[in-house]
PQR file of N, CA, C, O and H, with PARSE charges and radii, in Angstrom:
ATOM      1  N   UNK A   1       7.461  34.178 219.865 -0.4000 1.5000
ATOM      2  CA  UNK A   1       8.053  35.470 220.176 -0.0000 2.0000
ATOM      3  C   UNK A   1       7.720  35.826 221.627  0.5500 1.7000
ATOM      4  O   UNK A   1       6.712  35.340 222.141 -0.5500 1.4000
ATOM      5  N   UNK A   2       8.499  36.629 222.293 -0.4000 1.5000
ATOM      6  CA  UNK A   2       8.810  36.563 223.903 -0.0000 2.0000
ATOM      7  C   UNK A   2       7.105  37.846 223.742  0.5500 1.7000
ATOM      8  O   UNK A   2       6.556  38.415 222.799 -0.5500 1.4000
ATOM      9  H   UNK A   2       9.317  37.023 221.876  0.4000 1.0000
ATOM     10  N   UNK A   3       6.829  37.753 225.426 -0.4000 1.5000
ATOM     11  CA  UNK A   3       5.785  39.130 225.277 -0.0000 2.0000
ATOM     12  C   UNK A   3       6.946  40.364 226.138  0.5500 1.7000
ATOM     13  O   UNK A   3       7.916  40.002 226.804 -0.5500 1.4000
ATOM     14  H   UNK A   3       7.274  37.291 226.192  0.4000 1.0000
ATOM     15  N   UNK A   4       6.650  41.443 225.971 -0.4000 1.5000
ATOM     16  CA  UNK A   4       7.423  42.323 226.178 -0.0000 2.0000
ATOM     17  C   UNK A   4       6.911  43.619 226.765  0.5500 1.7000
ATOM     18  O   UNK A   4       6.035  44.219 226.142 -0.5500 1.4000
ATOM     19  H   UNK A   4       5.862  41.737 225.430  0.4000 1.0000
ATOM     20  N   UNK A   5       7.227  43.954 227.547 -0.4000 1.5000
ATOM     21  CA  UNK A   5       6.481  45.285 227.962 -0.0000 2.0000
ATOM     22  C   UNK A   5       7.062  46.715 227.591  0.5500 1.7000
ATOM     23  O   UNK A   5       8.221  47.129 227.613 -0.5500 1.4000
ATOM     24  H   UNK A   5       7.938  43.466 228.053  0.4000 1.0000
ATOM     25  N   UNK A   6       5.737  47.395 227.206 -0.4000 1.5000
ATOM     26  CA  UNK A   6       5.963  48.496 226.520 -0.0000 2.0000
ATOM     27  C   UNK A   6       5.482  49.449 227.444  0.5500 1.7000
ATOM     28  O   UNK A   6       4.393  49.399 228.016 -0.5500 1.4000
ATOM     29  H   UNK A   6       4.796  47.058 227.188  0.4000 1.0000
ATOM     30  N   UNK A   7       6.448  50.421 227.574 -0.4000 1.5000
ATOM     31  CA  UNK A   7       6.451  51.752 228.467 -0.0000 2.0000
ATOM     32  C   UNK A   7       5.434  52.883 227.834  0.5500 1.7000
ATOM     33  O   UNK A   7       6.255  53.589 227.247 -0.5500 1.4000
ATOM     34  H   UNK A   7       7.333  50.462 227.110  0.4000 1.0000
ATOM     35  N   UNK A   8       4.563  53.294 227.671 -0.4000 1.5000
ATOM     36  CA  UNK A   8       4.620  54.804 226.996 -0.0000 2.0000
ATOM     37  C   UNK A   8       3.842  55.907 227.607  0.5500 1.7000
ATOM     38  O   UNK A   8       2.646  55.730 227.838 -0.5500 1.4000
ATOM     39  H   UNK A   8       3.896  52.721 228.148  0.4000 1.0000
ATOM     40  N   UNK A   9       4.463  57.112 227.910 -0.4000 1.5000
ATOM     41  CA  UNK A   9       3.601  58.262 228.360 -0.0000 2.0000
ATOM     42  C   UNK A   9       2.757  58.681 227.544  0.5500 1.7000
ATOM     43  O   UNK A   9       2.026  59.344 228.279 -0.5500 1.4000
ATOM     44  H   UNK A   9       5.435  57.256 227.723  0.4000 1.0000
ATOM     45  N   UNK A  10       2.254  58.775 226.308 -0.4000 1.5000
ATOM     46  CA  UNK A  10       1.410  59.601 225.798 -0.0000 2.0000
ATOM     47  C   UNK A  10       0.290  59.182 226.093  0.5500 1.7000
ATOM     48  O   UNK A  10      -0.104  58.109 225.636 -0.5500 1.4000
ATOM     49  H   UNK A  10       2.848  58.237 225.711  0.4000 1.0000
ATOM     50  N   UNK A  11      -0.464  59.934 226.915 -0.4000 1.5000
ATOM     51  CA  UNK A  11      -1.654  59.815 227.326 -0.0000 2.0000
ATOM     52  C   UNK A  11      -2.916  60.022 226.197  0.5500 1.7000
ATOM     53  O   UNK A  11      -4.046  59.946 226.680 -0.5500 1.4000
ATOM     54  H   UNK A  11      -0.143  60.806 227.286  0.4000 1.0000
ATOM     55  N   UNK A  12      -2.839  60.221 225.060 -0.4000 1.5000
ATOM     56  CA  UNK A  12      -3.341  60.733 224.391 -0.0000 2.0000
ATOM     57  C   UNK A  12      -4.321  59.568 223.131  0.5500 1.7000
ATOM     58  O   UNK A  12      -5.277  59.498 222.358 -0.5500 1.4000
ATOM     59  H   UNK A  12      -1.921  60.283 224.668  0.4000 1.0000
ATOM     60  N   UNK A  13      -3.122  58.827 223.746 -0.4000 1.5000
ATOM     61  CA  UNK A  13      -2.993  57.620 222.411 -0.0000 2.0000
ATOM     62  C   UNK A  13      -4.431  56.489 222.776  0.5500 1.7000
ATOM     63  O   UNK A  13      -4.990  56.015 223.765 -0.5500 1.4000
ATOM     64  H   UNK A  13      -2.346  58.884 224.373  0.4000 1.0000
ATOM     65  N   UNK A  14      -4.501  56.470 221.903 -0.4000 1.5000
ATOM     66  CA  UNK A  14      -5.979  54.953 222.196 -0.0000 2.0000
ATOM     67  C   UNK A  14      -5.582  53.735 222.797  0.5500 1.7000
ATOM     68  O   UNK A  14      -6.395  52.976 223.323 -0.5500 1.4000
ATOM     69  H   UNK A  14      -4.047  56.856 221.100  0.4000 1.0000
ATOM     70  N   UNK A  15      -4.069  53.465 222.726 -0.4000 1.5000
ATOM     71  CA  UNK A  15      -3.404  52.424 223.085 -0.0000 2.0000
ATOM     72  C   UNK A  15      -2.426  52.233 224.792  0.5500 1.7000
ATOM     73  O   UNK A  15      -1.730  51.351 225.296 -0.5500 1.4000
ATOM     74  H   UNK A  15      -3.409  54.082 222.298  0.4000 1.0000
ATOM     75  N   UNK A  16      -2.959  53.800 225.253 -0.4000 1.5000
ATOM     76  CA  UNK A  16      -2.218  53.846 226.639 -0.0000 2.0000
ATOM     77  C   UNK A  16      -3.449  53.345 227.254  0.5500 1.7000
ATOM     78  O   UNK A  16      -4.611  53.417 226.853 -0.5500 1.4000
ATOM     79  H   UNK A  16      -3.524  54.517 224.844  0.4000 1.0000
ATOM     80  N   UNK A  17      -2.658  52.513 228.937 -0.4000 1.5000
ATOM     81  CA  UNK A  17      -3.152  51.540 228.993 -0.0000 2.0000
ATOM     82  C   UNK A  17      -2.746  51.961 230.719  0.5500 1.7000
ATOM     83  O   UNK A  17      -1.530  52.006 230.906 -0.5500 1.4000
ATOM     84  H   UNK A  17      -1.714  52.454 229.262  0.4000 1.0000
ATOM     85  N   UNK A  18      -3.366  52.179 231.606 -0.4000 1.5000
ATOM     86  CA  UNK A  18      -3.050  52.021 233.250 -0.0000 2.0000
ATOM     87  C   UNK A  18      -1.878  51.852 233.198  0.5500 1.7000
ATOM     88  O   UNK A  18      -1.495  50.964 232.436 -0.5500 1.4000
ATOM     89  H   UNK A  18      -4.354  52.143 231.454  0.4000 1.0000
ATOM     90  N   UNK A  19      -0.901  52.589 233.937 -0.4000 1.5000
ATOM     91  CA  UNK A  19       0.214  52.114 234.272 -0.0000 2.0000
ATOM     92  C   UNK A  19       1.130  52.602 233.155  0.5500 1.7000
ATOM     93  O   UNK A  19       2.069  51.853 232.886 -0.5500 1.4000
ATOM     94  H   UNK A  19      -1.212  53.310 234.556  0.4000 1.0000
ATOM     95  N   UNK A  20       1.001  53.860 232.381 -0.4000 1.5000
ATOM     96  CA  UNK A  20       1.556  53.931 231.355 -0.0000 2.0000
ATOM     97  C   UNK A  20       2.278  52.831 230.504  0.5500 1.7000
ATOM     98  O   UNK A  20       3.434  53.140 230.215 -0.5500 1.4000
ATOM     99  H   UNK A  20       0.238  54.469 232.600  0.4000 1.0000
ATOM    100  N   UNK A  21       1.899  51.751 230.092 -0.4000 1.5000
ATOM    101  CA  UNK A  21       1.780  51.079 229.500 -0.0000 2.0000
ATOM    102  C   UNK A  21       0.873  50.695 228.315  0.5500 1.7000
ATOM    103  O   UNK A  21      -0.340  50.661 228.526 -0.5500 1.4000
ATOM    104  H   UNK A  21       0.960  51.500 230.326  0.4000 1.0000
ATOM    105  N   UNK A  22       1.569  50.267 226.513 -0.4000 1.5000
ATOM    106  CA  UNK A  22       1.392  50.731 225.848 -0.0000 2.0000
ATOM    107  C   UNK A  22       0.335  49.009 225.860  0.5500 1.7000
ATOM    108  O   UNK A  22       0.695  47.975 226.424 -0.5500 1.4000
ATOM    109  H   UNK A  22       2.554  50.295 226.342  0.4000 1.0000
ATOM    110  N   UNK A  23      -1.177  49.243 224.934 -0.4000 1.5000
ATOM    111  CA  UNK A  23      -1.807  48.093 224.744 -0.0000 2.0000
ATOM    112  C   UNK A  23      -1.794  47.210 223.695  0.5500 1.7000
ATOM    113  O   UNK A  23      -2.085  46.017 223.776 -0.5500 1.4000
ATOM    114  H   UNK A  23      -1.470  50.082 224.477  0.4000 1.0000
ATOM    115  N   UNK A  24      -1.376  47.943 222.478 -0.4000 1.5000
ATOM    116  CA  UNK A  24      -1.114  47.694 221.588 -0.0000 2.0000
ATOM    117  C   UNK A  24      -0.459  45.776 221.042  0.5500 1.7000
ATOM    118  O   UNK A  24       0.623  45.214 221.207 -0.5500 1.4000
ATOM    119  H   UNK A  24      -1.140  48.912 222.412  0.4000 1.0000
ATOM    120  N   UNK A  25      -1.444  45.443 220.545 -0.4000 1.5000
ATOM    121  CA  UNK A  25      -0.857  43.586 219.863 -0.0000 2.0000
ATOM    122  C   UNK A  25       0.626  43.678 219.500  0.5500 1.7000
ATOM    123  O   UNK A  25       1.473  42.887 219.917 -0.5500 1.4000
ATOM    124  H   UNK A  25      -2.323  45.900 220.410  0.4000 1.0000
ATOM    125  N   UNK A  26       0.909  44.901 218.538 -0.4000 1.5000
ATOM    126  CA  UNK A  26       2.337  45.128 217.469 -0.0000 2.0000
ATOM    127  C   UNK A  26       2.684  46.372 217.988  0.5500 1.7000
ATOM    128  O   UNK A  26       1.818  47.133 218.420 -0.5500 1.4000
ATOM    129  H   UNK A  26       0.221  45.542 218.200  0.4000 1.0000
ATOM    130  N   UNK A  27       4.365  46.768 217.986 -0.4000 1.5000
ATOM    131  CA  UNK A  27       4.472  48.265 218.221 -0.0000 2.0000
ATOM    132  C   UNK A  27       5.362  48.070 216.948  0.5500 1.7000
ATOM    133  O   UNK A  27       6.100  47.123 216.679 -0.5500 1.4000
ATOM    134  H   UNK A  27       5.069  46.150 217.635  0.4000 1.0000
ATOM    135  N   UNK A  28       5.044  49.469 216.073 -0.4000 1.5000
ATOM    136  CA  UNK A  28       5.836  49.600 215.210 -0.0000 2.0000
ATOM    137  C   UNK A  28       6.522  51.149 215.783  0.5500 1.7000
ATOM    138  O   UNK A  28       5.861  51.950 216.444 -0.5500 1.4000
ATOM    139  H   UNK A  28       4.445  50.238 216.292  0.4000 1.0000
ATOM    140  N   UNK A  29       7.917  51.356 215.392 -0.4000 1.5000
ATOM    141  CA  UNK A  29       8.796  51.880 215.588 -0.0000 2.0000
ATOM    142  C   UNK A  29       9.935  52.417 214.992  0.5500 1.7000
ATOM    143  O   UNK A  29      11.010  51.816 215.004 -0.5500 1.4000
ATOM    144  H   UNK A  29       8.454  50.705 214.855  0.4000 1.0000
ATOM    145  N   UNK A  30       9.758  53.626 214.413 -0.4000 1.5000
ATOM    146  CA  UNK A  30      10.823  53.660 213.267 -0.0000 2.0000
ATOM    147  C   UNK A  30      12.094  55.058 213.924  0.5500 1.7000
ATOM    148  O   UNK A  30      12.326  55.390 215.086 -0.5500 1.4000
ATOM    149  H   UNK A  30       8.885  54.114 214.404  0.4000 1.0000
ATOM    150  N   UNK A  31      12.623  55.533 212.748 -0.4000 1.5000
ATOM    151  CA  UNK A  31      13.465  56.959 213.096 -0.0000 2.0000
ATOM    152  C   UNK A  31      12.443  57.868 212.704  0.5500 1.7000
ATOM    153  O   UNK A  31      11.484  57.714 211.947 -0.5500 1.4000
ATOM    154  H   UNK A  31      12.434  55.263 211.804  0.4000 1.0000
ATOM    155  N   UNK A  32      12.866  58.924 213.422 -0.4000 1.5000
ATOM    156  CA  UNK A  32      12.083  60.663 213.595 -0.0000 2.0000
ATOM    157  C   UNK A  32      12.901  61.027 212.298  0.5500 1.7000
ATOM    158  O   UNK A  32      13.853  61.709 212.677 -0.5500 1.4000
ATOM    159  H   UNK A  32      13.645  59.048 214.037  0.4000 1.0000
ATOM    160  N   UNK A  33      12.937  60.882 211.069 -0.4000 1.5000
ATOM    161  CA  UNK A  33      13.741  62.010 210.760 -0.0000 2.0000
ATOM    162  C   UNK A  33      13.587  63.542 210.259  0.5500 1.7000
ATOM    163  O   UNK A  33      13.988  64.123 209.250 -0.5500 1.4000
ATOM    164  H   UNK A  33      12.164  60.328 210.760  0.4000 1.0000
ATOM    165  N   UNK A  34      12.830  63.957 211.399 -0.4000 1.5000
ATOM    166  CA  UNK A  34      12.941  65.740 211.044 -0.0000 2.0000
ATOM    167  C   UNK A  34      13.784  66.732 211.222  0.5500 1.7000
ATOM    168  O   UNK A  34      13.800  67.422 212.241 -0.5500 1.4000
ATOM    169  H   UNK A  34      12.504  63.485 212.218  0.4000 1.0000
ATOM    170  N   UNK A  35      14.360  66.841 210.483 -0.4000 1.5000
ATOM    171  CA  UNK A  35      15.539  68.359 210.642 -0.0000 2.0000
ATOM    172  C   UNK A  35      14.861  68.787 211.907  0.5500 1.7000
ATOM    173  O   UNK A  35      13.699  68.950 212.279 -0.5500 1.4000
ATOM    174  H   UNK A  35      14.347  66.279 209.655  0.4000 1.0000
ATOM    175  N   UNK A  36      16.516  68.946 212.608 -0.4000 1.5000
ATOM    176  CA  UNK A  36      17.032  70.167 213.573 -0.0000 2.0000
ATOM    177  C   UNK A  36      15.682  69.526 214.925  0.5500 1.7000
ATOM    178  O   UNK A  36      15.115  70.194 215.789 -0.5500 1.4000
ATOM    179  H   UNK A  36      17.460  68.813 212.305  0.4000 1.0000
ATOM    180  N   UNK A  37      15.531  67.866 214.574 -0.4000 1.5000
ATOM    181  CA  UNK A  37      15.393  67.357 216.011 -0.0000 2.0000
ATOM    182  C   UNK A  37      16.293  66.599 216.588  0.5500 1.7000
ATOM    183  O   UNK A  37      17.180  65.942 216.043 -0.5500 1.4000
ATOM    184  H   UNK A  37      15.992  67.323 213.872  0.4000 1.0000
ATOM    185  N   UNK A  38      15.970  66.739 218.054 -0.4000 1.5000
ATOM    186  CA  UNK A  38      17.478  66.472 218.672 -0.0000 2.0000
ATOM    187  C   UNK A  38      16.496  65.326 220.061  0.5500 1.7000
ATOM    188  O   UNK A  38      15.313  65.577 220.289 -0.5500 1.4000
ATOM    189  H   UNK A  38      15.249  67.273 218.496  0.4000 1.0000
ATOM    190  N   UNK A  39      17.153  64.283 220.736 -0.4000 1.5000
ATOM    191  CA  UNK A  39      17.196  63.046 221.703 -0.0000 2.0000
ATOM    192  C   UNK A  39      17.511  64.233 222.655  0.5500 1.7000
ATOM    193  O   UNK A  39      18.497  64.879 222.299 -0.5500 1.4000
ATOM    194  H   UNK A  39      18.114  64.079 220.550  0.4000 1.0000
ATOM    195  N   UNK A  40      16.805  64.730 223.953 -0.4000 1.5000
ATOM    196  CA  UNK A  40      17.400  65.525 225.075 -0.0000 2.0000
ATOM    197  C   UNK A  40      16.741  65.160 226.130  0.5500 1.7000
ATOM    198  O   UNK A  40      17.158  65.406 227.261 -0.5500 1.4000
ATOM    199  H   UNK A  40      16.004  64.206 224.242  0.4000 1.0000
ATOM    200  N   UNK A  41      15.538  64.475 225.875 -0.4000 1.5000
ATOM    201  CA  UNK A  41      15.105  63.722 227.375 -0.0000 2.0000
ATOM    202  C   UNK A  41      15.907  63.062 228.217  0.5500 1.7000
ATOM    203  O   UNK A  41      15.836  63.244 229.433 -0.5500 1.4000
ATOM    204  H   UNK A  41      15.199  64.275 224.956  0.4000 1.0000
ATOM    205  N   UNK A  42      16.406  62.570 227.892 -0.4000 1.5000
ATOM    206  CA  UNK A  42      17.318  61.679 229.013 -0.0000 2.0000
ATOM    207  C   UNK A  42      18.229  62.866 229.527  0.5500 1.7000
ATOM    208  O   UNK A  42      18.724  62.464 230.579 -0.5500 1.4000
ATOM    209  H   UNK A  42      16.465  62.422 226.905  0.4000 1.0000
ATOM    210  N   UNK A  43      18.601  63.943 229.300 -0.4000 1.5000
ATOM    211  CA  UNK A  43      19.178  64.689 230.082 -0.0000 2.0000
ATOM    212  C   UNK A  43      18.302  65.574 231.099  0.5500 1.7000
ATOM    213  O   UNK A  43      18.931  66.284 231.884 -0.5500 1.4000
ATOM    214  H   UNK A  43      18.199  64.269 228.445  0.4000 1.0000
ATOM    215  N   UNK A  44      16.595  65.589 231.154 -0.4000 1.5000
ATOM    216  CA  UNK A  44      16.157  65.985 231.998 -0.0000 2.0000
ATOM    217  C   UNK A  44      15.120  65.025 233.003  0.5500 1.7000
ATOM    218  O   UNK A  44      15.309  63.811 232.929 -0.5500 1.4000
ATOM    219  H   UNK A  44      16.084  65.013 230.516  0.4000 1.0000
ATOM    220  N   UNK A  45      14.126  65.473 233.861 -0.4000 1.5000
ATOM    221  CA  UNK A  45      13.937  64.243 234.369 -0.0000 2.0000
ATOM    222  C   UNK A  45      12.352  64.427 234.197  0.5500 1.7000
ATOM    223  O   UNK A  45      11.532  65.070 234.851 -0.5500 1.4000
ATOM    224  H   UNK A  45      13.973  66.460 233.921  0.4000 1.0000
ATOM    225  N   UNK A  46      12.225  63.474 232.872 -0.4000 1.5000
ATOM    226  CA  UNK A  46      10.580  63.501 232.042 -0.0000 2.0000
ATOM    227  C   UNK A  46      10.154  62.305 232.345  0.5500 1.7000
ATOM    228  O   UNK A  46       9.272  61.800 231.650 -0.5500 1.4000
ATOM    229  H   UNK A  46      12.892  62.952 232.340  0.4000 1.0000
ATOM    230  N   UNK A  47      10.784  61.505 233.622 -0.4000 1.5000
ATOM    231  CA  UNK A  47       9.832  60.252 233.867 -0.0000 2.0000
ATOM    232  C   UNK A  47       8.262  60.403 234.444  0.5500 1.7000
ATOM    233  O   UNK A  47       7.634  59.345 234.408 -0.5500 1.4000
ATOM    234  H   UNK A  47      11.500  61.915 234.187  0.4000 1.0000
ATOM    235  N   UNK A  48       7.807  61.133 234.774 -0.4000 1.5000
ATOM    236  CA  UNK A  48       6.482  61.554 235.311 -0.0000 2.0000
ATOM    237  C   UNK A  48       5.884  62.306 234.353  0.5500 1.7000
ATOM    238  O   UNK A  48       4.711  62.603 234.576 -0.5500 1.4000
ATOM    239  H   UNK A  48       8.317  61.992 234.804  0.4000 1.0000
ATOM    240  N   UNK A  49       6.456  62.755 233.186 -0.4000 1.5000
ATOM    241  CA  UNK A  49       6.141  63.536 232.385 -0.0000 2.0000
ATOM    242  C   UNK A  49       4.595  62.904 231.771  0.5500 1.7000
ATOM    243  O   UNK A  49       4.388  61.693 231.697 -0.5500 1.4000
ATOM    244  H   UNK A  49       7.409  62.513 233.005  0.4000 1.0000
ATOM    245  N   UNK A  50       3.473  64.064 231.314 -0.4000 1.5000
ATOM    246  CA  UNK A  50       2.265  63.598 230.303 -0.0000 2.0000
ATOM    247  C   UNK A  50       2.473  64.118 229.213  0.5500 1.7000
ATOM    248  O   UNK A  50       2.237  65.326 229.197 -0.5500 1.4000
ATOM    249  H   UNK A  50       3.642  65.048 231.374  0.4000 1.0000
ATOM    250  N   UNK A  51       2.936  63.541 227.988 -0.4000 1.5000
ATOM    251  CA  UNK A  51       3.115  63.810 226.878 -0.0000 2.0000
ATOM    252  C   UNK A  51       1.779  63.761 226.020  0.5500 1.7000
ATOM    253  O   UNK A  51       1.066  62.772 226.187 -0.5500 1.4000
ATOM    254  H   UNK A  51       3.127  62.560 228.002  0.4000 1.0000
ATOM    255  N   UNK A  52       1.320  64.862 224.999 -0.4000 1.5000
ATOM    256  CA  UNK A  52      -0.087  64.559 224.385 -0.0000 2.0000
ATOM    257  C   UNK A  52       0.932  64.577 222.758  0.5500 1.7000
ATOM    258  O   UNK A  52       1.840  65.386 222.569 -0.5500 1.4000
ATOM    259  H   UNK A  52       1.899  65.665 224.864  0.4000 1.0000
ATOM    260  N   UNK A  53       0.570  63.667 221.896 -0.4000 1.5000
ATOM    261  CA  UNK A  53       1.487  64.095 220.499 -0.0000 2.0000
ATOM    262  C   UNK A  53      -0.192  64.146 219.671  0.5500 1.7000
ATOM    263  O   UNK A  53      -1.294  63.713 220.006 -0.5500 1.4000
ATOM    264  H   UNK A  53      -0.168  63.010 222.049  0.4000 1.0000
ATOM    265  N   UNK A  54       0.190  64.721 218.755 -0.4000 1.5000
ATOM    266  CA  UNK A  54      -0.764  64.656 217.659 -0.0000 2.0000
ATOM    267  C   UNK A  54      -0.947  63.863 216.469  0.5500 1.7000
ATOM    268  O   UNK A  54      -2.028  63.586 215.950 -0.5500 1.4000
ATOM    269  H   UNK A  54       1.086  65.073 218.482  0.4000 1.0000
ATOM    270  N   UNK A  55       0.209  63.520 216.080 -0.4000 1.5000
ATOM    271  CA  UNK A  55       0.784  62.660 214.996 -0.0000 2.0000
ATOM    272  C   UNK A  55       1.612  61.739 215.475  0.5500 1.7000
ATOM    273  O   UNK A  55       2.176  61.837 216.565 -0.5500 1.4000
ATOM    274  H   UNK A  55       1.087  63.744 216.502  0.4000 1.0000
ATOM    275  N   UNK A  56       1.785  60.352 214.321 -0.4000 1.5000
ATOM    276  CA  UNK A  56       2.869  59.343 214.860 -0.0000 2.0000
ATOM    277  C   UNK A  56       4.152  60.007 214.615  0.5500 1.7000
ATOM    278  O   UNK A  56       4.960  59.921 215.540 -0.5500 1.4000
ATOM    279  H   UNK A  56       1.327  60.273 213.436  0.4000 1.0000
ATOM    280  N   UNK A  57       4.646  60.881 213.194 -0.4000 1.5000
ATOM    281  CA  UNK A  57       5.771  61.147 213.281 -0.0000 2.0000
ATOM    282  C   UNK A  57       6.335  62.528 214.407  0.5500 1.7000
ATOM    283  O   UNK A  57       7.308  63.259 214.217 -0.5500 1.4000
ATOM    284  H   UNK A  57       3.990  60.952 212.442  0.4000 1.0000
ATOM    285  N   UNK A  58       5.289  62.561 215.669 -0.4000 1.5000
ATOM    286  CA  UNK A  58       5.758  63.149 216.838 -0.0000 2.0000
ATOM    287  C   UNK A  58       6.454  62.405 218.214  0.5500 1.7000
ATOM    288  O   UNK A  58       7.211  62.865 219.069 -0.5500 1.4000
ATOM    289  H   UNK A  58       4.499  61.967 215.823  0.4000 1.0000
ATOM    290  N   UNK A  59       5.935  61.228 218.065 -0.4000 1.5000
ATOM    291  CA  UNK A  59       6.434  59.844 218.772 -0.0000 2.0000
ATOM    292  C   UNK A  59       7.042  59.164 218.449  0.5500 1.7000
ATOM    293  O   UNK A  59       7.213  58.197 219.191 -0.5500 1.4000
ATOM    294  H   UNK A  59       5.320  60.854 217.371  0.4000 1.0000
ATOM    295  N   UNK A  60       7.968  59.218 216.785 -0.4000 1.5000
ATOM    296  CA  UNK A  60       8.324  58.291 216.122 -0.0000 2.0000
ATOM    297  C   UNK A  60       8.094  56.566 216.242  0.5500 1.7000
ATOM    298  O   UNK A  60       8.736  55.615 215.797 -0.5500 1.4000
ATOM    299  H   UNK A  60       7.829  60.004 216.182  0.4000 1.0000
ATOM    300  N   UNK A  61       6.841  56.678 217.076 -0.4000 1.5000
ATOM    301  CA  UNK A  61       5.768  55.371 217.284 -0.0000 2.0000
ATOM    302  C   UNK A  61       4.434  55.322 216.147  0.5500 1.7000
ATOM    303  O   UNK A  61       3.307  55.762 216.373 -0.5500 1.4000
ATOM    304  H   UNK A  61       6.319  57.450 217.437  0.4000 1.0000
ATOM    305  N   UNK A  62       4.923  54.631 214.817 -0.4000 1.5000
ATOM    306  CA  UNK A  62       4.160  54.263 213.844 -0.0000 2.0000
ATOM    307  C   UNK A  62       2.831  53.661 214.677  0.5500 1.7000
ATOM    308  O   UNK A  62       1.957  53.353 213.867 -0.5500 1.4000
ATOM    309  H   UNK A  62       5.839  54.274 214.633  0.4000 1.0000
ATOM    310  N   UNK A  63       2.613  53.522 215.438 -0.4000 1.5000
ATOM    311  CA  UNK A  63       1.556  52.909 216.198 -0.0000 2.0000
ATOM    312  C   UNK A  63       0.621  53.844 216.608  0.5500 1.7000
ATOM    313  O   UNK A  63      -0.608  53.871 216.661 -0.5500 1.4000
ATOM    314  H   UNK A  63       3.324  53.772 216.096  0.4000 1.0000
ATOM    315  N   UNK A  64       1.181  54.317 216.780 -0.4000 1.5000
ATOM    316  CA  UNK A  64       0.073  55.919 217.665 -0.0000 2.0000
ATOM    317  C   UNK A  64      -1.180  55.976 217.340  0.5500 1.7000
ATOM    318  O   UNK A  64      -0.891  56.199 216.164 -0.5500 1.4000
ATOM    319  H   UNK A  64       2.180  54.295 216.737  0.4000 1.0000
ATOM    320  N   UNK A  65      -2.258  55.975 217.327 -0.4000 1.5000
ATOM    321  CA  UNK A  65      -3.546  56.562 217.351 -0.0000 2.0000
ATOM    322  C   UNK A  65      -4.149  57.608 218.525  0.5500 1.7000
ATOM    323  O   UNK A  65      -4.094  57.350 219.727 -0.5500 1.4000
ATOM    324  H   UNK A  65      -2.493  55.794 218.282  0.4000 1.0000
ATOM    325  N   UNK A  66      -4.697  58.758 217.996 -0.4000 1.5000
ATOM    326  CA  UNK A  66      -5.078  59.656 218.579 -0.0000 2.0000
ATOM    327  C   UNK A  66      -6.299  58.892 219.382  0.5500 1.7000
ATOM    328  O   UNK A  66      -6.742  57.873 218.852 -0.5500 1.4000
ATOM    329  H   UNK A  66      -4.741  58.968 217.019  0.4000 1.0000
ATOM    330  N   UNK A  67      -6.808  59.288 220.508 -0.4000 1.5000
ATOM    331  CA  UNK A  67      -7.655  58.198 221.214 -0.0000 2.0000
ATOM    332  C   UNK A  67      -9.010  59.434 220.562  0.5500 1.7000
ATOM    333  O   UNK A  67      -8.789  60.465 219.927 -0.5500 1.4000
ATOM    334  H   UNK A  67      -6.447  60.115 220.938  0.4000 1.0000
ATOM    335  N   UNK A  68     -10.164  58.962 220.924 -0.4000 1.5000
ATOM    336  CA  UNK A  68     -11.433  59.624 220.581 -0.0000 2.0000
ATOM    337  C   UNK A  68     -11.865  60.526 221.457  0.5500 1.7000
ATOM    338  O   UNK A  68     -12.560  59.956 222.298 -0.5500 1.4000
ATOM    339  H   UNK A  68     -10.343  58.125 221.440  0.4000 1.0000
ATOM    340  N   UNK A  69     -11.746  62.089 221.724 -0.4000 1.5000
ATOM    341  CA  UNK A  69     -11.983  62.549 223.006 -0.0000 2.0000
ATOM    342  C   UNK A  69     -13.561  63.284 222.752  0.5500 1.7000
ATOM    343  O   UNK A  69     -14.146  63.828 223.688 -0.5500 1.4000
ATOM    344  H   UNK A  69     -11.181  62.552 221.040  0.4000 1.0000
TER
END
């Protein structure tokens, strides 16, 4: 299997890594499905953005771990 690079802002996560980049061996990745959420990032400009989530189903990144602060 190819290696692949993984983007992610959440600074929060145990798995962000310099370079917002995710460290993680596996990324698991599923759908958000919570009522009355909506995809609108790409219409503003959240590339510099620091995202903190609390939960995976806030990242819809099954991977997420809260880092130890």
């Amino acid at each position: 299997m190819p290696q692949v690079e993984v983007n992610c802002t959440v600074s929060n996560c145990f798995f962000h890594a310099e370079g917002d980049l995710c460290s993680a061996e596996r990324i698991q990745v599923d759908m958000n499905h919570r009522e009355n959420q909506t995809e609108f990032a790409g219409d503003f400009d959240f590339q510099n953005a620091r995202e903190q989530a609390r939960h995976s189903f806030e990242t819809c990144c099954k991977t997420f771990k809260p880092k130890n602060v």
